[in-house]
Z-matrix of the N, CA and C atoms (Angstrom, degrees):
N
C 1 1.454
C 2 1.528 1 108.73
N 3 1.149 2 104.42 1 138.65
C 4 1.866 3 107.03 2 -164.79
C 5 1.912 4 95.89 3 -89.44
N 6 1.231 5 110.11 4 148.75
C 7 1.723 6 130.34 5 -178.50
C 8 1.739 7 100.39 6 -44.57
N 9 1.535 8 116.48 7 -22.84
C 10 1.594 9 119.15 8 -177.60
C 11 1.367 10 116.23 9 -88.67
N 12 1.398 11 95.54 10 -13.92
C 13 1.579 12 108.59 11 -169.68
C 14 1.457 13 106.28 12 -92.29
N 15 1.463 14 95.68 13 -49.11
C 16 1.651 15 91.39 14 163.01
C 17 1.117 16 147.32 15 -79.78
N 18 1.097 17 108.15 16 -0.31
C 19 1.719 18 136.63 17 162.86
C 20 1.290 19 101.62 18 -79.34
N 21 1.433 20 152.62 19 -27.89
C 22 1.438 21 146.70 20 -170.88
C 23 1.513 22 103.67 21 -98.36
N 24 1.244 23 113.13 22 -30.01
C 25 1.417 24 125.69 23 161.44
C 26 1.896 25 102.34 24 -35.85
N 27 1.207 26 108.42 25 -61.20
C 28 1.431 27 110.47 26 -141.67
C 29 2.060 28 91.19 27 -92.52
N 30 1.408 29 106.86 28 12.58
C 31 1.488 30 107.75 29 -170.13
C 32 2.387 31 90.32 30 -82.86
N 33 0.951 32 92.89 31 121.06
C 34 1.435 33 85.86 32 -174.18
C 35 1.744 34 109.27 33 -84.30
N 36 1.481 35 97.61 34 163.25
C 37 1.631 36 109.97 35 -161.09
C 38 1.769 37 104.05 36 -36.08
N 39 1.679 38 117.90 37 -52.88
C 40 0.935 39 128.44 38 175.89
C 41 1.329 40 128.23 39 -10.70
N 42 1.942 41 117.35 40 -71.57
C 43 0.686 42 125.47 41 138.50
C 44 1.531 43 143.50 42 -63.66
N 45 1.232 44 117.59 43 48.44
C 46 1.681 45 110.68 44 -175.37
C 47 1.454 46 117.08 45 -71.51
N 48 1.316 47 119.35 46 -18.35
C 49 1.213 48 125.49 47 176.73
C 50 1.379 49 114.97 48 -73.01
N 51 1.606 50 127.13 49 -30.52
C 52 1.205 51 139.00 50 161.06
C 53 1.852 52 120.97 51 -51.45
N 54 1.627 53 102.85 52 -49.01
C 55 1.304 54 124.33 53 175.81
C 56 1.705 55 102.10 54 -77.77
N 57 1.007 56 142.31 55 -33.72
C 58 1.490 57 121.53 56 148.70
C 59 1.669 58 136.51 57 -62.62
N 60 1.308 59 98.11 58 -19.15
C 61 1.677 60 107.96 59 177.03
C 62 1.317 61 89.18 60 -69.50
N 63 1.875 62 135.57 61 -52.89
C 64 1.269 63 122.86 62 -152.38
C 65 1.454 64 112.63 63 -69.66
N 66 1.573 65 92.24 64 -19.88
C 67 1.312 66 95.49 65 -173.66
C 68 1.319 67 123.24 66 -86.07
N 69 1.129 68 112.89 67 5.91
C 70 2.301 69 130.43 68 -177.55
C 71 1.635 70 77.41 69 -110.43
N 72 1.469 71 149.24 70 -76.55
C 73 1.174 72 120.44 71 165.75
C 74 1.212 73 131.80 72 0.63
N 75 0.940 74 124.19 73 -104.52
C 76 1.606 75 130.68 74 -176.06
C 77 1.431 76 113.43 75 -46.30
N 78 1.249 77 116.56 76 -8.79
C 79 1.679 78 112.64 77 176.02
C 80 1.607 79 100.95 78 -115.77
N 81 1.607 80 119.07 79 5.40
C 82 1.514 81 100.79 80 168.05
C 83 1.455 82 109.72 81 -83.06
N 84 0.987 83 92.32 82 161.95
C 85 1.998 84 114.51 83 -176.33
C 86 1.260 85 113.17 84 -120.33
N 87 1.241 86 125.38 85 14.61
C 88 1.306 87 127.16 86 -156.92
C 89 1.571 88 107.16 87 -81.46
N 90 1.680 89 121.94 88 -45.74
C 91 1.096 90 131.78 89 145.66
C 92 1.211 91 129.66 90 -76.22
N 93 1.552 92 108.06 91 159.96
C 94 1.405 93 112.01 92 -172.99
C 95 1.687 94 104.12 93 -68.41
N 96 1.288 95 123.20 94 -177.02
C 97 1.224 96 120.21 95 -177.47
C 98 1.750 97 126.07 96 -86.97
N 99 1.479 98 95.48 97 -14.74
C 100 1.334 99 102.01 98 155.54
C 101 1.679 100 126.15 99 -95.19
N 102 0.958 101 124.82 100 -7.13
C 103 1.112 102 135.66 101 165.07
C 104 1.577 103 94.88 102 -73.74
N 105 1.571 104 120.41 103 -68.97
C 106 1.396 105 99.99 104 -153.57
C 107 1.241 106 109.24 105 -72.43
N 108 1.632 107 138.22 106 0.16
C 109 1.006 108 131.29 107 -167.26
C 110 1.222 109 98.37 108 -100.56
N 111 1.566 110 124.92 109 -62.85
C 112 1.667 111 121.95 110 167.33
C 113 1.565 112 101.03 111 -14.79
N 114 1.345 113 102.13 112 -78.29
C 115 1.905 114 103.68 113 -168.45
C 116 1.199 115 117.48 114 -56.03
N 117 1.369 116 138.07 115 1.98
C 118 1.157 117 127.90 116 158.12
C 119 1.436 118 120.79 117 -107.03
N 120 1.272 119 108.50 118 -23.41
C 121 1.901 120 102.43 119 157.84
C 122 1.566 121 126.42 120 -60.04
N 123 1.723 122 101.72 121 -45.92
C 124 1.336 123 120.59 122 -171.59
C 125 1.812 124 90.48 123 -55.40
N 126 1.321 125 123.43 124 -79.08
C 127 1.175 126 128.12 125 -179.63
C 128 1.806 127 120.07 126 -41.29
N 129 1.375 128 120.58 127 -41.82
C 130 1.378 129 121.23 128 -175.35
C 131 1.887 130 98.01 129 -57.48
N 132 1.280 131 116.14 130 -54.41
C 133 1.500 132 131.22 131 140.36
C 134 1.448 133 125.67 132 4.23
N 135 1.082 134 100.19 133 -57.86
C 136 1.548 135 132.29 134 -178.62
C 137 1.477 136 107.53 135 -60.06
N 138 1.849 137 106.20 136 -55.60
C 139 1.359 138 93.66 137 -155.87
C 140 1.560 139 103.65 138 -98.63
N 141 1.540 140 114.22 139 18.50
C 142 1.510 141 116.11 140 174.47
C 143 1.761 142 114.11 141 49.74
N 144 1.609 143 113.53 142 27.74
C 145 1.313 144 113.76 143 144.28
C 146 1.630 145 121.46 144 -101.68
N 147 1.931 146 92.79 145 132.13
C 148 1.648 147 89.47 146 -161.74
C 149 1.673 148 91.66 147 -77.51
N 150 1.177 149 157.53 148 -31.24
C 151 1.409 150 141.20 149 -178.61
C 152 1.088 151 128.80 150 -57.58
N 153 1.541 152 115.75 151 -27.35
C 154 1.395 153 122.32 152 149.37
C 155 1.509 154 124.90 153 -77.46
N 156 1.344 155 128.31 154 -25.18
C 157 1.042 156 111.69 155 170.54
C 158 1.894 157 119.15 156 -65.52
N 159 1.137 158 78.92 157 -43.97
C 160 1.935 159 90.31 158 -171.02
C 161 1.809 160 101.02 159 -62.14
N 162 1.237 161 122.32 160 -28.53
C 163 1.518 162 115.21 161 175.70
C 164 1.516 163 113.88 162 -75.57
N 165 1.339 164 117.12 163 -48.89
C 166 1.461 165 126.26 164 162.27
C 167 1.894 166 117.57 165 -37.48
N 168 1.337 167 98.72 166 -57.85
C 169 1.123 168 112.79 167 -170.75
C 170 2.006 169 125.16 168 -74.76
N 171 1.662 170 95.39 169 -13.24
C 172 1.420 171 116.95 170 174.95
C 173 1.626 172 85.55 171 -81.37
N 174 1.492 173 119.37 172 -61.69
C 175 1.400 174 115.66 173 -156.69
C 176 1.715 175 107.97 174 -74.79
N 177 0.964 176 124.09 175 -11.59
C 178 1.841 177 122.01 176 164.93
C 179 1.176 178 114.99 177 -89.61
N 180 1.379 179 116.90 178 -2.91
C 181 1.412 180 121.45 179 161.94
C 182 1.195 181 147.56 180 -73.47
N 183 2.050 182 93.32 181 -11.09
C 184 1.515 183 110.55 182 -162.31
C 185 1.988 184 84.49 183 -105.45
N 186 1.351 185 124.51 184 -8.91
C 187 1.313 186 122.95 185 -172.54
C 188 1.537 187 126.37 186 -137.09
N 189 1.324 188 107.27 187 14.55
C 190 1.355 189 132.74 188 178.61
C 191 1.136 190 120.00 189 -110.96
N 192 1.395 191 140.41 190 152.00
C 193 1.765 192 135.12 191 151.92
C 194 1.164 193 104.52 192 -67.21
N 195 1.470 194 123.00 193 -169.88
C 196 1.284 195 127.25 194 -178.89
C 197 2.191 196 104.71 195 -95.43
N 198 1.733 197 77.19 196 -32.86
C 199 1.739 198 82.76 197 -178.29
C 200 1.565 199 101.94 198 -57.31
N 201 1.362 200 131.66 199 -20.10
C 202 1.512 201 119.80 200 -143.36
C 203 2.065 202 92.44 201 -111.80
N 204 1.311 203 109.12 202 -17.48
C 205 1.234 204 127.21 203 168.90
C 206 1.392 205 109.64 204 -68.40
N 207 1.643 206 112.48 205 -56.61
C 208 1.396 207 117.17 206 178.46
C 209 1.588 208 94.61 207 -40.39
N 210 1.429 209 105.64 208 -69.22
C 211 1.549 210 115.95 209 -140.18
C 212 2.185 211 105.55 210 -64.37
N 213 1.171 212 99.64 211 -1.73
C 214 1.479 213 118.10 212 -158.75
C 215 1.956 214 74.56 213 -90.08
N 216 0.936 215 111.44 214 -57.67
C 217 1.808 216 121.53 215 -163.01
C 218 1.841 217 105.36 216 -72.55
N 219 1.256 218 103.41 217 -19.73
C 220 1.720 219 111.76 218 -174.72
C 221 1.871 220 91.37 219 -74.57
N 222 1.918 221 92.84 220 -67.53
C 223 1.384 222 65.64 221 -169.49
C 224 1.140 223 148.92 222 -87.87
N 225 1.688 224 109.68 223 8.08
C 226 1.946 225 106.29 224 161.23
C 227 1.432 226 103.40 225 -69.28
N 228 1.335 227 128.31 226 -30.86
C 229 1.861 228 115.71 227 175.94
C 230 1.541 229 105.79 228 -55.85
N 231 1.192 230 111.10 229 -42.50
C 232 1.560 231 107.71 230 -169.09
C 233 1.762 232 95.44 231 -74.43
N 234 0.608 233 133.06 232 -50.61
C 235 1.046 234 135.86 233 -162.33
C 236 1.485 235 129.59 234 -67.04
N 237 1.640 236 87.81 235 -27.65
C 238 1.753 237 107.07 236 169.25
C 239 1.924 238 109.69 237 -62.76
N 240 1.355 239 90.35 238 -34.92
C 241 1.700 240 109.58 239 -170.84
C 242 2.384 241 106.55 240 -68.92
N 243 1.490 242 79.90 241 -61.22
C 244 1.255 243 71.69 242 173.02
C 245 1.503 244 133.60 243 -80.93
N 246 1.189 245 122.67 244 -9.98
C 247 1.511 246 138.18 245 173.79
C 248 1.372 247 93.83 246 -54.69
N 249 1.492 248 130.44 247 -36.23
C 250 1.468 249 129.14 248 -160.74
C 251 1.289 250 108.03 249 -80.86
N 252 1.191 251 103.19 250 -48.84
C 253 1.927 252 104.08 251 -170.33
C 254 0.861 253 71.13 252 -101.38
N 255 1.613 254 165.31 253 -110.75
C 256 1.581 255 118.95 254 -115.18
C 257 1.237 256 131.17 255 -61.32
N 258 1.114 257 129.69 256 -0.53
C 259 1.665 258 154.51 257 -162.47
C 260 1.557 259 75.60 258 -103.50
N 261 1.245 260 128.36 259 -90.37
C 262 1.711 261 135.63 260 -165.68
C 263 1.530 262 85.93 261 -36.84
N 264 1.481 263 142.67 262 -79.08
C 265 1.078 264 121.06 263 -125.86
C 266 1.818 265 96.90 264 -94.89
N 267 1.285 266 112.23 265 -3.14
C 268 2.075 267 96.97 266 174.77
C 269 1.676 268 81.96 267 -101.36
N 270 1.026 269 155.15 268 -11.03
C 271 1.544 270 135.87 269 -178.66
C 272 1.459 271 110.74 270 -87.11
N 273 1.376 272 126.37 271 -50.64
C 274 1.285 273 132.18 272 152.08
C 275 1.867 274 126.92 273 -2.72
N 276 1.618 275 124.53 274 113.83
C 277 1.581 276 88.86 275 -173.73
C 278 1.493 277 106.01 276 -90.93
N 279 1.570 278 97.03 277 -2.89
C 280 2.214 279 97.48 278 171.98
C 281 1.496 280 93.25 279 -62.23
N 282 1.393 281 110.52 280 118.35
C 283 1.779 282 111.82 281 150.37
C 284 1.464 283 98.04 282 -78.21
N 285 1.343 284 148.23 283 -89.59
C 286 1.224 285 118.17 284 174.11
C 287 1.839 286 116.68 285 41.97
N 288 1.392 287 120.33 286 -72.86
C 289 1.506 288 116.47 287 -167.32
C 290 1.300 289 107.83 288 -94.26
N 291 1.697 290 127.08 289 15.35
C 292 1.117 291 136.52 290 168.92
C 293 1.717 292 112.47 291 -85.86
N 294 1.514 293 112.63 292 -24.62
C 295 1.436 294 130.14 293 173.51
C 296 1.693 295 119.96 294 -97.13
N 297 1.206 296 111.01 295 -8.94
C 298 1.400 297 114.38 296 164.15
C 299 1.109 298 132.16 297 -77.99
N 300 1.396 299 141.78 298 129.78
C 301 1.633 300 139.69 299 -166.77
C 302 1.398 301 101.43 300 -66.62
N 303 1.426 302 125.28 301 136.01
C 304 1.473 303 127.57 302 -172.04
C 305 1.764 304 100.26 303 -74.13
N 306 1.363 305 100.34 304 -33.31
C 307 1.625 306 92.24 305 -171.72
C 308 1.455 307 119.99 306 51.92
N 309 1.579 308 103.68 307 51.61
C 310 1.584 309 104.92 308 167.13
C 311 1.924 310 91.68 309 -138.24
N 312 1.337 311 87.35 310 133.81
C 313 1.481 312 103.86 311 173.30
C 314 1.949 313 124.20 312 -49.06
N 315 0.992 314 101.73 313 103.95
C 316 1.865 315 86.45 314 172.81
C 317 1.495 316 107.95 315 -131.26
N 318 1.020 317 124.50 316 46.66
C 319 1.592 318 130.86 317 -175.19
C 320 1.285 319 101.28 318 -57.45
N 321 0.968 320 153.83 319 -47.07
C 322 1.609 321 161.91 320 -177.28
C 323 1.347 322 88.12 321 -38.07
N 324 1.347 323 134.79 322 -75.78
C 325 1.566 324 130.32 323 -163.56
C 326 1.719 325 122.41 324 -32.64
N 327 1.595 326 100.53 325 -22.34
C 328 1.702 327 110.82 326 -170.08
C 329 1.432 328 89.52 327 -80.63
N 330 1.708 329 125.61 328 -68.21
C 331 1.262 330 130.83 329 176.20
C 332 1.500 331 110.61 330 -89.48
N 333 1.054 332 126.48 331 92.01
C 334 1.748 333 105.26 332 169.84
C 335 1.931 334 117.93 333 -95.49
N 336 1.668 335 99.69 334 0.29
C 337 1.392 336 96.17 335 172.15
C 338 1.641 337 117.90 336 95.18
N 339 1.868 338 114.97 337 -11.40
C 340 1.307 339 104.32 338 131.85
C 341 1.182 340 106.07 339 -139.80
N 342 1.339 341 125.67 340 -140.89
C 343 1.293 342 152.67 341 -165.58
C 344 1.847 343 102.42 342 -54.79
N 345 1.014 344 122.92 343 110.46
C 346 1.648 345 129.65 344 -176.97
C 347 1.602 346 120.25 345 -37.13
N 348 1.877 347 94.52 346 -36.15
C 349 1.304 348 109.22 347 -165.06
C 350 1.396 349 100.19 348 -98.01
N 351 1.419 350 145.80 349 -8.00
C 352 1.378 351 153.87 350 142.97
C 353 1.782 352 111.59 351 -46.03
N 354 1.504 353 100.56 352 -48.07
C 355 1.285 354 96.99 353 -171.62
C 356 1.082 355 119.28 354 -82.55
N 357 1.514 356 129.03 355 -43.66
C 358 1.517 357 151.12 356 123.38
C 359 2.042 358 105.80 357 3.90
N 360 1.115 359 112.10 358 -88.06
C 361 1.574 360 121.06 359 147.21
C 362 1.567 361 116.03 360 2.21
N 363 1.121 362 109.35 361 -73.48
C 364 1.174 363 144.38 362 179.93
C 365 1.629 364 121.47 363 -43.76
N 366 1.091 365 91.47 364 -57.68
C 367 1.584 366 140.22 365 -160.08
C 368 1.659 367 100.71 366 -84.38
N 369 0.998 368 104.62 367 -51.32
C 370 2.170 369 113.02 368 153.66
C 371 1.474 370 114.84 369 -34.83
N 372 1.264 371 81.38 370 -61.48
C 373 1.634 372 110.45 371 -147.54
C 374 1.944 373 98.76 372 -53.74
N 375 1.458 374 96.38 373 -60.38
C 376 1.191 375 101.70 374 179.07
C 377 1.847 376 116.64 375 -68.64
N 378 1.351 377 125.64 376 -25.67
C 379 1.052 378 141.76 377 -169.07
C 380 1.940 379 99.93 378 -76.59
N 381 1.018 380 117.67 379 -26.91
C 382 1.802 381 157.96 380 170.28
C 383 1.641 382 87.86 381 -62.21
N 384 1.234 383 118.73 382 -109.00
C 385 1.436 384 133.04 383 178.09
C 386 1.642 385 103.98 384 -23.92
N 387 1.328 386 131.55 385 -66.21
C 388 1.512 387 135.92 386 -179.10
C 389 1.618 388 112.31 387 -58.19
N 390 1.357 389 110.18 388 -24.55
C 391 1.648 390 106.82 389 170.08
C 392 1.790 391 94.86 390 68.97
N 393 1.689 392 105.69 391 76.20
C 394 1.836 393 102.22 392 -178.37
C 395 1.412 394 76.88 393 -131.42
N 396 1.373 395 144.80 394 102.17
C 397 0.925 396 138.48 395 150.57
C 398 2.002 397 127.46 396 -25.42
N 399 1.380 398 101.83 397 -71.20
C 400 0.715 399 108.99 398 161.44
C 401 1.703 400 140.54 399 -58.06
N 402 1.504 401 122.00 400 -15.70
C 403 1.558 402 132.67 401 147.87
C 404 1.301 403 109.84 402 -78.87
N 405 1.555 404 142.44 403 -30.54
C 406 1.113 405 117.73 404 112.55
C 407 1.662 406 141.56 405 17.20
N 408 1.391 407 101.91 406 -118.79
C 409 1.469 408 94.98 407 -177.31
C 410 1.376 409 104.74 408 -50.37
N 411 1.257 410 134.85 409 -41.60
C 412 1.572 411 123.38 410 -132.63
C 413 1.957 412 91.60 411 -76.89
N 414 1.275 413 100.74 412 -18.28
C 415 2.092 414 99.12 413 -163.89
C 416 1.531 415 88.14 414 -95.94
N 417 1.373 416 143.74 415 -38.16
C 418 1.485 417 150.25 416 147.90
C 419 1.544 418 108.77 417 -31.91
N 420 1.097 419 140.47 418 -73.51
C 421 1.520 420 121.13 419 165.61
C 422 1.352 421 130.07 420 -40.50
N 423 2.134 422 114.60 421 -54.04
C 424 1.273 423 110.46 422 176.93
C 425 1.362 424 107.79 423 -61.52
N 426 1.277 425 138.04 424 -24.35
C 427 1.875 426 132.30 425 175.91
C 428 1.290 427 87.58 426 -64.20
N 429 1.036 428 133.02 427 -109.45
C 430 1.524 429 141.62 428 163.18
C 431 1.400 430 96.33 429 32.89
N 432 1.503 431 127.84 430 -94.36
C 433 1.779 432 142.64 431 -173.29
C 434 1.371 433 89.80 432 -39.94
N 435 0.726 434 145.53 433 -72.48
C 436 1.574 435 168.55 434 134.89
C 437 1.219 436 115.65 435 32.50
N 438 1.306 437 124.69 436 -42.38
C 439 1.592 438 152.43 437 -156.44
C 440 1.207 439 104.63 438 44.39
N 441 1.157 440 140.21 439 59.57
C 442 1.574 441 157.01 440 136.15
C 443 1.265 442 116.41 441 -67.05
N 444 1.377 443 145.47 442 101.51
C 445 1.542 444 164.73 443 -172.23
C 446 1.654 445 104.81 444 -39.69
N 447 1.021 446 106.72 445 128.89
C 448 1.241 447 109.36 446 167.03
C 449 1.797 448 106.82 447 -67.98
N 450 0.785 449 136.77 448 -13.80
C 451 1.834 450 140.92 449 160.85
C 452 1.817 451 92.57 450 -80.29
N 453 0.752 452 145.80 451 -20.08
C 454 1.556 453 122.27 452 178.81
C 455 1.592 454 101.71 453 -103.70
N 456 1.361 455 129.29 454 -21.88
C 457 0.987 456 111.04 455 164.46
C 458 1.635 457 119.03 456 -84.65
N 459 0.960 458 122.78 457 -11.14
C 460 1.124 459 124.23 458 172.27
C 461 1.821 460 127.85 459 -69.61
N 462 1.568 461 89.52 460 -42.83
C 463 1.399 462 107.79 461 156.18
C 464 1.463 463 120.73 462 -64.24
N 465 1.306 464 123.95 463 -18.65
C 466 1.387 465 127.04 464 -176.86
C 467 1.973 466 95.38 465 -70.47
N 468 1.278 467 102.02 466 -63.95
C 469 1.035 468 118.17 467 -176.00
C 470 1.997 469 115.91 468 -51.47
N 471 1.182 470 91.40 469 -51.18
C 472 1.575 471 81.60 470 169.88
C 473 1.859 472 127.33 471 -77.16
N 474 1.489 473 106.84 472 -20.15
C 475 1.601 474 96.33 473 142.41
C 476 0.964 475 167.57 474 -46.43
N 477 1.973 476 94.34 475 -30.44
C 478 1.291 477 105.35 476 175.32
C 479 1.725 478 98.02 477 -106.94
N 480 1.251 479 117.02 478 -4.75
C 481 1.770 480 113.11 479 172.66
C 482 2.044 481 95.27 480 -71.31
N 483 1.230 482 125.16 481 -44.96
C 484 1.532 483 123.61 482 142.92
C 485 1.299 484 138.23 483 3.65
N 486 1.492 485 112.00 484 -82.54
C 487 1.152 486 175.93 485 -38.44
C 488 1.897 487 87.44 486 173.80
N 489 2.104 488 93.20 487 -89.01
C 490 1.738 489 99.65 488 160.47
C 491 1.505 490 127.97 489 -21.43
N 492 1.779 491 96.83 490 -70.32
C 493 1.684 492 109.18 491 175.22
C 494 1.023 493 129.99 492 -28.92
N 495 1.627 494 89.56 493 -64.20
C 496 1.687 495 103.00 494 -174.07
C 497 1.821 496 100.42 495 -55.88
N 498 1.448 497 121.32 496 -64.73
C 499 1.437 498 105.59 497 -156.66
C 500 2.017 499 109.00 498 -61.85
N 501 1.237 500 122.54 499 -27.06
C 502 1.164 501 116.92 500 154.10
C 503 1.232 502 148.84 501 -45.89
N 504 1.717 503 97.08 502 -38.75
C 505 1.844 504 114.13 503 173.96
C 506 1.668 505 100.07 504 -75.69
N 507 1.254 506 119.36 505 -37.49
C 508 1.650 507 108.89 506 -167.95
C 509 2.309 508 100.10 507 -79.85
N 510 1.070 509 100.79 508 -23.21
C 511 1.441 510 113.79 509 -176.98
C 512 1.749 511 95.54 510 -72.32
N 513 1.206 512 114.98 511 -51.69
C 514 1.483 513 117.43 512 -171.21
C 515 1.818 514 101.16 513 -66.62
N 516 1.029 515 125.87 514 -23.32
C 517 1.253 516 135.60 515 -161.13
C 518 1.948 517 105.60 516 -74.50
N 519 1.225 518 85.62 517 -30.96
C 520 1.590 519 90.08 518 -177.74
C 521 1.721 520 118.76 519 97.85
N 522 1.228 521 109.15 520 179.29
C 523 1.412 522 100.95 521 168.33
C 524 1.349 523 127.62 522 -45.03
N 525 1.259 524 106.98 523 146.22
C 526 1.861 525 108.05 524 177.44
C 527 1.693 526 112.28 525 -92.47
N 528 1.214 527 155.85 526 109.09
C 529 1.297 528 138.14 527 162.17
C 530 1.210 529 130.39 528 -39.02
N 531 1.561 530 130.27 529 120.44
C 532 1.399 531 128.16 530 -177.49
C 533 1.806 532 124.27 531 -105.61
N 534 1.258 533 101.22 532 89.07
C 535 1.440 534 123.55 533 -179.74
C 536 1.317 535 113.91 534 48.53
N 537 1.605 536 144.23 535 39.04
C 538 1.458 537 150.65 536 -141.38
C 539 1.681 538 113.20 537 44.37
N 540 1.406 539 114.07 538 38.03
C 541 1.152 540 101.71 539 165.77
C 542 1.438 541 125.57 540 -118.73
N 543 1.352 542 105.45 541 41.32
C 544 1.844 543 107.88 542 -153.61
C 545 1.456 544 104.61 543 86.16
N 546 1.410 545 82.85 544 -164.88
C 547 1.408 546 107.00 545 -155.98
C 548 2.043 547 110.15 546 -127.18
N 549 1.521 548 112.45 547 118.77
C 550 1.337 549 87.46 548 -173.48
C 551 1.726 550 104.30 549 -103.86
N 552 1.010 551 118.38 550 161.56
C 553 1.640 552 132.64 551 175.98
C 554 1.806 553 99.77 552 -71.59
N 555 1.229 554 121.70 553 138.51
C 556 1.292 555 126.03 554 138.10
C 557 1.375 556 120.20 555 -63.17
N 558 1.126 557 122.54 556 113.31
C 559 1.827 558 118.29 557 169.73
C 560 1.197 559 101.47 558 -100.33
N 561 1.502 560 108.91 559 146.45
C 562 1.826 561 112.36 560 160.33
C 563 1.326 562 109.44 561 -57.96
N 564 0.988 563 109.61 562 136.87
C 565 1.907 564 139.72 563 -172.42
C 566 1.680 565 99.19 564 -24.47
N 567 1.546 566 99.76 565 -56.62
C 568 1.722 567 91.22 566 -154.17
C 569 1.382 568 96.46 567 -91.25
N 570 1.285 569 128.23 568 12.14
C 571 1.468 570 132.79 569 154.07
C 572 1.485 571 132.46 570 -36.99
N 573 1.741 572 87.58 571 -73.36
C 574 1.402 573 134.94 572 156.74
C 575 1.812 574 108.87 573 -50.00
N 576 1.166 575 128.33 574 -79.06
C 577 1.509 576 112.48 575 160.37
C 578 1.569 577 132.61 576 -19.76
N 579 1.257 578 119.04 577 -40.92
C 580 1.106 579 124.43 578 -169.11
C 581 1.802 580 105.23 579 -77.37
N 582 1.453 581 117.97 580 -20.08
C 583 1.516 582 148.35 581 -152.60
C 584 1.959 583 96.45 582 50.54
N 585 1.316 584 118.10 583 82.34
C 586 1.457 585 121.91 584 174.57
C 587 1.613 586 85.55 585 -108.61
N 588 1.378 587 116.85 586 169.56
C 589 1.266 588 135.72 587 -173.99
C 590 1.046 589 119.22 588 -139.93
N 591 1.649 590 120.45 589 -6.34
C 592 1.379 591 116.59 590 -165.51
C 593 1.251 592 95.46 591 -155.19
């Protein structure tokens, strides 16, 4: 049973409508296979559940490089960064901080190590999930220049609206039981990174 399969397993009855979206997921073809896999790590990423990341990230493993994995993980980091101040600076009613240099590093975007419009892709997807309007349009035009389909970006976007569900429906679900040994908590991702426990 593949890490996606068993992750839909644990999507409870509640959500079944969630656990069928994942499941028209994984059988669309619409993107290439690094595209659809990038966009679903980058995004699982996104929603800072570690059970979805680690299933996502087992299953882009069997069809990804490692460079294209890196670059899948760069850009929800980058993206976490700029979702903030660009969100702060188009929500803001001082324009004033719309003319100031952000002065945050994103050099990765020139090289990110594959295809511009993968990372770009990508780079939606999660920008989608963070609710940055403005990172938003701005990665929606460069696809656009790009000649990237308005149906593949759209699909980008409804993967990671997916993507959301899923880490919410298994979060709403409650604790998971671990083989008679108790019971462990889901923590949000960067919880778990930090090794916090409580």
């Amino acid at each position: 049973m593949s890490s996606i399969e068993q992750l839909s397993d644990r999507i409870p009855d509640f959500a079944k409508d969630v656990r069928l979206n994942l499941t028209s997921l994984v059988a669309d073809e619409t993107l290439s296979p690094q595209q659809k896999y990038g966009l679903l790590l980058a995004s699982a990423i996104a929603t800072r559940n570690a059970a979805l990341i680690a299933a996502i990230e087992s299953a882009a493993a069997a069809v990804m490089t490692s460079v294209a994995i890196a670059a899948a993980k760069a850009a929800a980091s980058l993206m976490a960064m700029n979702n903030v101040y660009y969100r702060f600076a188009h929500l803001v009613s001082n324009s004033q901080y719309k003319t100031m240099p952000p002065r945050l590093r994103m050099n990765i975007i020139g090289n990110p190590g594959v295809d511009k419009s993968d990372f770009e892709l990508w780079s939606l997807a999660v920008s989608a999930i963070n609710g940055c309007g403005a990172c938003i349009d701005a990665h929606e035009k460069t696809l656009r220049a790009a000649g990237v389909s308005s149906e593949a970006i759209q699909t980008a976007v409804r993967f990671a609206a997916i993507m959301q569900s899923v880490a919410i429906a298994i979060e709403a679900a409650g604790p998971t039981p671990l083989s008679g040994e108790g019971l462990i908590l889901l923590l949000p991702y960067d919880r778990l990174r930090c090794g916090a426990t409580q």
